[in-house]
C-alpha positions in Angstrom: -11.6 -11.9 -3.0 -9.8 -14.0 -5.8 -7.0 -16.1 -4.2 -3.8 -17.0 -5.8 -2.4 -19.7 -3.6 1.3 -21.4 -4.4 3.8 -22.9 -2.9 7.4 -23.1 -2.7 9.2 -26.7 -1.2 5.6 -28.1 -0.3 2.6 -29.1 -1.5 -0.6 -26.7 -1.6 -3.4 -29.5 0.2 -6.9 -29.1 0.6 -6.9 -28.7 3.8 -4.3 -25.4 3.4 -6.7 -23.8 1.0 -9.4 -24.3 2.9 -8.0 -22.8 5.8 -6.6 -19.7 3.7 -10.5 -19.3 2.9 -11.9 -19.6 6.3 -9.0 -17.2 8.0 -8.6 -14.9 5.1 -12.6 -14.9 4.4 -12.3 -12.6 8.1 -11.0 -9.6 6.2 -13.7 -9.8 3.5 -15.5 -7.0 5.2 -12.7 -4.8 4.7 -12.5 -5.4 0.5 -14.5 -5.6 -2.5 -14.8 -8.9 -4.1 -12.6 -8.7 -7.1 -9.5 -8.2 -5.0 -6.4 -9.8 -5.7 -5.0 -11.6 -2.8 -1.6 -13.6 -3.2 -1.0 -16.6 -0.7 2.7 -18.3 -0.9 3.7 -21.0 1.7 6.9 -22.0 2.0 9.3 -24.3 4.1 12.5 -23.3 5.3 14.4 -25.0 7.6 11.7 -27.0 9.5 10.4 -23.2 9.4 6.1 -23.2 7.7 5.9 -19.8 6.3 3.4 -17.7 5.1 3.4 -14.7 2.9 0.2 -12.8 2.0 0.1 -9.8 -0.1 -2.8 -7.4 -1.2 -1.7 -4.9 -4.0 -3.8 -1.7 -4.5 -3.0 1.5 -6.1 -0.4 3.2 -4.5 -0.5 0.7 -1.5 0.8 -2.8 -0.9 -0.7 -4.5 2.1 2.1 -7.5 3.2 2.5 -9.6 5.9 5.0 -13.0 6.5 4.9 -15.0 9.7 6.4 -18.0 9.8 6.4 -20.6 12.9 6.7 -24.6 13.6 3.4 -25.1 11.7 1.8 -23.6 9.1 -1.3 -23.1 10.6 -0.5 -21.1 13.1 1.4 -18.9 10.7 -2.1 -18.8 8.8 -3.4 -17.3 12.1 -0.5 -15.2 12.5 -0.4 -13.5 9.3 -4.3 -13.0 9.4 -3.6 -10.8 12.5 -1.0 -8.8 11.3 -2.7 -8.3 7.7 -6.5 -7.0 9.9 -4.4 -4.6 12.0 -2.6 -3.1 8.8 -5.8 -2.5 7.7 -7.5 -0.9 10.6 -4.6 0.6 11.7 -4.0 2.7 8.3 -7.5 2.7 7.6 -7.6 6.7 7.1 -4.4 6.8 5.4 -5.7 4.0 2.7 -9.4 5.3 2.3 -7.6 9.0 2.2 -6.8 8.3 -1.3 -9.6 8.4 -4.3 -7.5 5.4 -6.1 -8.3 3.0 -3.5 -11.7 3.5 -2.9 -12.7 0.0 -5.3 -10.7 -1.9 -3.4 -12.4 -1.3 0.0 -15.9 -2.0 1.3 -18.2 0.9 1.2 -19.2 -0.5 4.6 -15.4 0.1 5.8 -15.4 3.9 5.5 -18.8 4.5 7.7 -17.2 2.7 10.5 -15.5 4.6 13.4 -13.1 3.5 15.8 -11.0 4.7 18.2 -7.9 3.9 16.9 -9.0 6.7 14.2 -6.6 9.1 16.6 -3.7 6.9 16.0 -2.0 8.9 13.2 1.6 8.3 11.9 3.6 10.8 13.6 7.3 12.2 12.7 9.1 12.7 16.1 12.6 13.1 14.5 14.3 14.3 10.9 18.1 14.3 10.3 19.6 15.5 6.8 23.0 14.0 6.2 24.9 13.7 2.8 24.0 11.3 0.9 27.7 9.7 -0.5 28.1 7.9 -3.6 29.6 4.1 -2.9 29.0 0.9 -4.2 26.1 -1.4 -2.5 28.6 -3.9 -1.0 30.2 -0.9 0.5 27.5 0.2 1.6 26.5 -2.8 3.4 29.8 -2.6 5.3 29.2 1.2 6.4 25.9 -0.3 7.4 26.9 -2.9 9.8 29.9 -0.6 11.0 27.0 1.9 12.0 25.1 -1.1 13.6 21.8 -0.6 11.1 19.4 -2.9 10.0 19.5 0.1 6.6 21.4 2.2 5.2 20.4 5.2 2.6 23.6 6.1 0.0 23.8 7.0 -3.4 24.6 4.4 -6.0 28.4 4.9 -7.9 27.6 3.1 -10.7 23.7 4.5 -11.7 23.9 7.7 -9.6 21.3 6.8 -8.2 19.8 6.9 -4.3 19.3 3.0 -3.2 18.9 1.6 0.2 20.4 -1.6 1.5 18.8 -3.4 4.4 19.7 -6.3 6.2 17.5 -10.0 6.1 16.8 -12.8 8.1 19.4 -15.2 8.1 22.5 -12.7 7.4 21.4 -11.5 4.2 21.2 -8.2 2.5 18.7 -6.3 0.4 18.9 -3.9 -2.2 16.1 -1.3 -2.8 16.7 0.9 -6.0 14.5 3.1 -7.9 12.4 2.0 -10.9 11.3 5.0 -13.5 
């Protein structure tokens, strides 16, 4: 795997890569060796946080964790990221695009958690109204929401704001 490792308010050390190597190496067996896997540490309030991302065609494997030291949210992360994988295993190997990006290895394996599909259990339709994002973000905390789906007044759009950590919001908007 080819690591791109950077940091934001600290200092990439030694002994940070090296453990990026060692944890990370773990999930090795799951893709091929010119994978691109980006590492960003950063500190926020006393907060050592972690993001790693995987892109692949069509998919984007992500994880952040962030606790009191950055090691542990080296751990952390390397947990989430390996049950991602396993987890949406048939879903990822499902598509043709993918298949360089995995080990050949990974496809022969079966587990158990092969009968753990992603299942619908509810739909709702509703109209979708056109309203500006800050609006938006109002309707959504009225509603109580962590997201909330509308239709853009200015590009006509359909967008999605979501809320952050740390009372912020998000705006998700298509890109053509």
């Amino acid at each position: 795997m080819n690591y791109i490792i950077s940091g934001k308010n600290i200092e990439v050390t030694e002994g940070l890569k090296s453990a990026i190597y060692d944890k990370l190496g773990r999930l090795e067996k799951f893709f091929a060796d010119d994978t691109d896997v980006q590492v960003t540490f950063s500190v926020e309030k006393e907060r050592q946080k972690i993001e790693v991302t995987i892109p692949m065609k069509g998919h984007i494997i992500r994880a952040e964790q962030s606790s009191d030291d950055m090691y542990v949210s080296i751990d952390l992360v390397v947990e989430v990221i390996e049950r991602q994988v396993t987890r949406y295993k048939k879903k990822i190997t499902d598509k043709e695009q993918n298949k360089a990006y995995i080990q050949k290895g990974f496809f022969e394996e079966d587990d158990a958690d092969d009968d753990e599909e992603v299942k619908i259990i509810r739909s709702k339709k509703f109209p979708v109204k056109p309203m500006y994002p800050e609006d938006a973000c109002v309707q959504m905390e009225l509603l109580g929401h962590s997201f909330y789906v509308f239709r853009n007044a200015e590009t006509d759009e359909v967008n999605v704001v979501y809320k952050r950590k740390g009372n912020t919001y998000g705006l998700i908007e298509p890109e053509f």
